[in-house]
C-alpha positions, 0 to 999 in steps of 0.5 A: 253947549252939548246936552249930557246923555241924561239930558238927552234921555230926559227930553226923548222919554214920553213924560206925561203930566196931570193935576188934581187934589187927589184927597181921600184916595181911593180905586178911581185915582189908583185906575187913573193913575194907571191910565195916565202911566200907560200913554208914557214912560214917566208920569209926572203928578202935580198936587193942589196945595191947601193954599191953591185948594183955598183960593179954588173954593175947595178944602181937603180932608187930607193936608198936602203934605199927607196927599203928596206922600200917598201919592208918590208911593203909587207905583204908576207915579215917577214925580210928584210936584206941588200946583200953586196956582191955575197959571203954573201948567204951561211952564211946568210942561215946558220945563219938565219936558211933557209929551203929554198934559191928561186930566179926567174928562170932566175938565174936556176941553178947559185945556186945550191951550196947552196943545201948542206945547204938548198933547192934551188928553181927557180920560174918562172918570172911573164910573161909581166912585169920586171924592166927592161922592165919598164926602157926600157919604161920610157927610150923611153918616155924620148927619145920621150919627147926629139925629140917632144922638138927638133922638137918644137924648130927646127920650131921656129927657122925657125919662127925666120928666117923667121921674 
């Protein structure tokens, strides 16, 4: 059996693959998307389900189906494919043709088994901003709005006493 011209240019082009949860989007994911692009020319974008994030520990503010959307509008992104599980990353390098398997750097060296079927790639995180830092955030600016409500309603409550 031939391969078509399309088949052929699938398999030449540099396609490079990530993974991540990319919830509460913010300048770190657009930079690394960026990134990510430039070490080829179609970039495949693989989600953590809410189901994955679940069974990782994790949970998002974002629902999946929002997540994938945002992302697939980056104008760095060619492809956005939902991640399952831990076991899928072999196979779908192997059947989306990847030159190339990048995540950020903090996952350096968890995937280096994948180099029999591709390039693996750590990239350096954007330095000052991560999602877990802006929960960390918005956490605290909860706590905050808490104690300021527990504090109004602790000198009514005197007010009251007094009358």
């Amino acid at each position: 059996m031939y391969a078509t011209k399309i088949d052929l240019e699938d398999i030449l082009m540099k396609k490079v693959i990530t993974y991540g949860t990319y919830d509460l989007f913010h300048i770190g994911h657009v930079r690394l998307l960026k990134r990510l692009s430039e070490l080829g020319d179609h970039l495949t974008v693989c989600i953590s389900t809410d189901e994955f994030n679940t069974i990782k520990g994790k949970s998002s503010i974002i629902p999946f189906e929002q997540r994938a959307e945002i992302v697939a509008a980056c104008k760095y992104v060619d492809v956005v494919l939902p991640e399952n599980g831990w076991d899928q990353k072999k196979s779908d390098i192997v059947d989306n043709h990847i030159s190339v398997f990048a995540m950020g750097d903090d996952w350096a060296g968890t995937f280096d088994d994948l180099s029999e079927v591709c390039s693996v790639v750590y990239l350096a995180r954007t330095e000052d901003i991560s999602t877990t830092s802006l929960k960390s955030y918005m956490s605290n600016l909860q706590k905050d709005r808490v104690a300021a409500i527990k504090h109004i309603a602790d000198n009514l409550i005197e007010k009251i006493k007094e009358l």
